[in-house]
C-alpha positions in Angstrom: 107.0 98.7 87.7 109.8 96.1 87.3 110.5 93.0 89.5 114.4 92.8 90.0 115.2 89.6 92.1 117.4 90.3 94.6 119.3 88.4 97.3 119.3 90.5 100.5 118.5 88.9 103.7 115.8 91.3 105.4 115.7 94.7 107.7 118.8 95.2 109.9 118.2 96.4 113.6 119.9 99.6 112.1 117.6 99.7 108.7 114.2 99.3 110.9 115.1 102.2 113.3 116.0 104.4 110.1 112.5 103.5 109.4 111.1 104.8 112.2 112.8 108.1 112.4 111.7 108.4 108.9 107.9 107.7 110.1 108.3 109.8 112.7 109.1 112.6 109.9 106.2 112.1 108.2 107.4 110.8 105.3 106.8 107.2 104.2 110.2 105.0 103.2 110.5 102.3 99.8 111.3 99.0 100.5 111.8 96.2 98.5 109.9 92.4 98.7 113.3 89.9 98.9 112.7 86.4 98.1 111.3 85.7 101.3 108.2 87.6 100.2 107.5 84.7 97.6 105.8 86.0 94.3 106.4 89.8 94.9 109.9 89.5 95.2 111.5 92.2 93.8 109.0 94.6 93.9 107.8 97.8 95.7 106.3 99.1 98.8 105.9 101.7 100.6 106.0 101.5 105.0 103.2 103.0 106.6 103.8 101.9 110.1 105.5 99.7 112.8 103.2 97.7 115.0 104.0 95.8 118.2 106.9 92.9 117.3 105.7 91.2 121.0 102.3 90.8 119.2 103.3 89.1 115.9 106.3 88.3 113.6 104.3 90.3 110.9 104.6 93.7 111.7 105.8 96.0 109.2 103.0 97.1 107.5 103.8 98.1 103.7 101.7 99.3 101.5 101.6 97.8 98.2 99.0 98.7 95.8 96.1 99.8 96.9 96.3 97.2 100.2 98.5 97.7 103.2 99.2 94.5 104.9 101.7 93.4 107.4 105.1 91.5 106.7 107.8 90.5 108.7 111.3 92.0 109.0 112.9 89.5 106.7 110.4 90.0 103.9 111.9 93.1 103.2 114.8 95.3 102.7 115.3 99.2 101.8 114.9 99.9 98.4 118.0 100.9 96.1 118.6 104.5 95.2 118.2 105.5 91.5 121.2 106.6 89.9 120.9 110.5 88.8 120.2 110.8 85.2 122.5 112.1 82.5 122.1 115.2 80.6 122.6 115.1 77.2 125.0 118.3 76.3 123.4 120.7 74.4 124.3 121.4 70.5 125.1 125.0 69.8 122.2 126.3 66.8 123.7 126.7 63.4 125.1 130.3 62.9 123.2 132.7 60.3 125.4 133.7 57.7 124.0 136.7 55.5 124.6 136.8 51.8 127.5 138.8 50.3 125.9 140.9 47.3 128.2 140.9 44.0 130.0 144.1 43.1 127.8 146.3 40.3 129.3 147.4 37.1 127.7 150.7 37.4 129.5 151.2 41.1 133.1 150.8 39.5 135.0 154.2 39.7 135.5 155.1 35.5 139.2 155.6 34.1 140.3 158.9 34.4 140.9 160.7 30.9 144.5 161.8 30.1 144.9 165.5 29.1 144.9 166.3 25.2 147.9 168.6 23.7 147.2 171.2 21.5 148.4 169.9 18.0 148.4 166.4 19.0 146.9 163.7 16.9 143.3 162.9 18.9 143.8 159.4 20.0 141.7 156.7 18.2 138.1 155.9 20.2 138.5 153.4 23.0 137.1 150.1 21.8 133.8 149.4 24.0 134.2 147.0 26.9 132.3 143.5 26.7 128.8 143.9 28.6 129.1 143.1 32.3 126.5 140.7 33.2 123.6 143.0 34.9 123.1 142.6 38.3 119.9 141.9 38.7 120.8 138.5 37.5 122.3 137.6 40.4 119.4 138.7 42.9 117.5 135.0 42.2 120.5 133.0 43.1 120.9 135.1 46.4 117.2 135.1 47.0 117.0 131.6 46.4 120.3 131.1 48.8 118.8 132.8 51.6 115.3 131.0 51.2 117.5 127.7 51.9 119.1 129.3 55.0 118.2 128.5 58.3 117.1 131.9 59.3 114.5 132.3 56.4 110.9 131.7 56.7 110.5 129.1 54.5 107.7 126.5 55.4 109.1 123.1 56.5 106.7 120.0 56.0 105.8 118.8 59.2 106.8 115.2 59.4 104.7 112.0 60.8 103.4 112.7 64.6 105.2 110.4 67.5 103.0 107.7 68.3 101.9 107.8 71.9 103.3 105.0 74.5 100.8 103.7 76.3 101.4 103.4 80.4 102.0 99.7 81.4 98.7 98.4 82.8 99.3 97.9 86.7 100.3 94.4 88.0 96.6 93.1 90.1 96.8 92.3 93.6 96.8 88.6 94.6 93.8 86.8 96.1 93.2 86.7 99.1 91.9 82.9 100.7 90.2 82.5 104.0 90.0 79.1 105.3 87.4 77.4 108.1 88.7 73.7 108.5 87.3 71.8 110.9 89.5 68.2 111.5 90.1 65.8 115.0 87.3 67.8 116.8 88.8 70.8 116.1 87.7 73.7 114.1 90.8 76.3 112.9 91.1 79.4 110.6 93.4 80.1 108.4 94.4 82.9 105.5 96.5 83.1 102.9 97.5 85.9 99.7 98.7 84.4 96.6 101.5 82.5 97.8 101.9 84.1 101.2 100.6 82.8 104.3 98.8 85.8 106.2 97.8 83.3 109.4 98.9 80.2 109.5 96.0 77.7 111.1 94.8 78.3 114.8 92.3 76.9 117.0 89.2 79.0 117.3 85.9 77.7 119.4 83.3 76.1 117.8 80.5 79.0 118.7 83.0 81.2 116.6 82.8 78.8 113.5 79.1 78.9 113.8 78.9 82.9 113.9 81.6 82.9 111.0 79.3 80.8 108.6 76.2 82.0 109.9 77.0 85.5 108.1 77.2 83.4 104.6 73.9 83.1 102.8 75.1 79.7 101.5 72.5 76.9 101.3 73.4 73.9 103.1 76.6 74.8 104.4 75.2 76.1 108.0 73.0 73.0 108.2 76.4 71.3 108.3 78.2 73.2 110.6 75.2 73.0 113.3 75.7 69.1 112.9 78.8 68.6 113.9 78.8 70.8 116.5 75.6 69.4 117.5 77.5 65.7 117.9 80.5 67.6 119.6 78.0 69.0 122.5 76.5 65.4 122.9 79.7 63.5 122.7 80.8 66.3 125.3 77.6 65.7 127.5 78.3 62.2 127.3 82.2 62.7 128.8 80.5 64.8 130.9 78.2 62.0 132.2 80.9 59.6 132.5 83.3 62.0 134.7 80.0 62.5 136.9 79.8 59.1 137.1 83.3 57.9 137.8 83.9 61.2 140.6 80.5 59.9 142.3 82.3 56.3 142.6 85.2 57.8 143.7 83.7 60.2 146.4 82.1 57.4 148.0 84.9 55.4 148.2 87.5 58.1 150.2 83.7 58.2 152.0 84.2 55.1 153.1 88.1 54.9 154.0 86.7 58.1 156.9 84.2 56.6 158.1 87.2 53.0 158.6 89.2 55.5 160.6 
């Protein structure tokens, strides 16, 4: 497959409910990446289905390769038709032309003989006639015309095979990155393929991020994650203590204002 750049600016309102009718027909529509797709610009893909648009700005999911992942409306645009190909026009096959054979001596009619008087002097002998060349001569030269024709069965040397083109190797798939940051007490996820930013960072809770690294058999890197969230629960406890503290002092003051009243 070949990447043409191209400068459109997305899916129309009208393109994305083509889409669907054409989804609906069970048959699944080409698009094309535009620039706004980053590294796959240009190429491919096939739509597989329309998700909820409330839900996410992502969701046109196109297949591309062997993965099917969603993109959003202005990633995309509907694939150009192919122009029809051109015939080439056909070249009529040589005609066969047969031989003419040469005329024989032997078939020419003979000169008639002009009747004799009585009395008359018998006309001197006819000299004989210079020898025709025989026909048989000429059978080799036709023989060898019509071995050189193109309806004769002469063997042709087969010339050199075609060499085989091989199939272009397909393009790989990017990577795909998934990110657990943790930064300002916070911890947040994040993914990312090739160039294109799947999920953009959000705010998950710190029993997630344990869960998430505790299904990684990675030495040392749990032991981390259970220390910092260790210090988050006792700097919370600690807040914790303090509010107690400071809504104990307060409760006993508006306890006081009653009982001035």
């Amino acid at each position: 497959m070949v990447a043409a750049r191209t400068a459109v600016t997305g899916l129309s309102t009208v393109d994305l409910e083509q889409i669907r009718d054409t989804l609906a027909a069970g048959r699944k529509p080409k698009v094309v990446f535009t620039e706004q797709a980053g590294q796959i610009a240009g190429q491919l893909g096939q739509v597989v289905a329309l998700t909820d648009p409330e839900l996410s700005d992502e969701w046109v999911v196109v297949r591309f390769g062997r993965d099917e992942l969603p993109f959003s409306p202005t990633d995309l645009a509907i694939a150009p038709k192919a122009p029809p190909a051109k015939r080439a026009p056909a070249v009529p096959a040589p005609r066969e032309e047969s031989p003419v054979p040469a005329p024989s001596v032997a078939d020419s009619p003979a000169p008639a003989e002009a009747p004799v008087s009585p009395g008359a002097p018998a006309p001197a002998p006819a000299a004989d006639p210079a020898p025709a060349p025989p026909a048989a001569a000429a059978s080799p030269a036709l023989s060898a015309d019509s071995s050189d024709s193109p309806g004769s069965g002469a063997k042709h040397t087969p010339g050199k095979p075609a060499a085989k083109k091989t199939a272009p190797k397909p393009k790989p798939a990017p990577g795909l990155t998934v990110t657990l940051a943790y930064a300002d007490g916070e911890w947040t996820v994040a993914a990312n393929q090739g160039a294109k930013a799947l999920a953009k960072p959000y705010v998950i809770k710190a029993g997630e991020a344990l869960k998430m690294v505790a299904m990684l058999d990675v030495p040392g890197v749990h032991e981390a994650v259970e220390e910092i969230v260790s210090a988050a629960r006792a700097e919370a406890e600690t807040q914790a203590e303090r509010l107690r503290a400071e809504l104990a002092e307060i409760e006993a003051r508006l306890a006081e204002l009653r009982e001035a009243e």
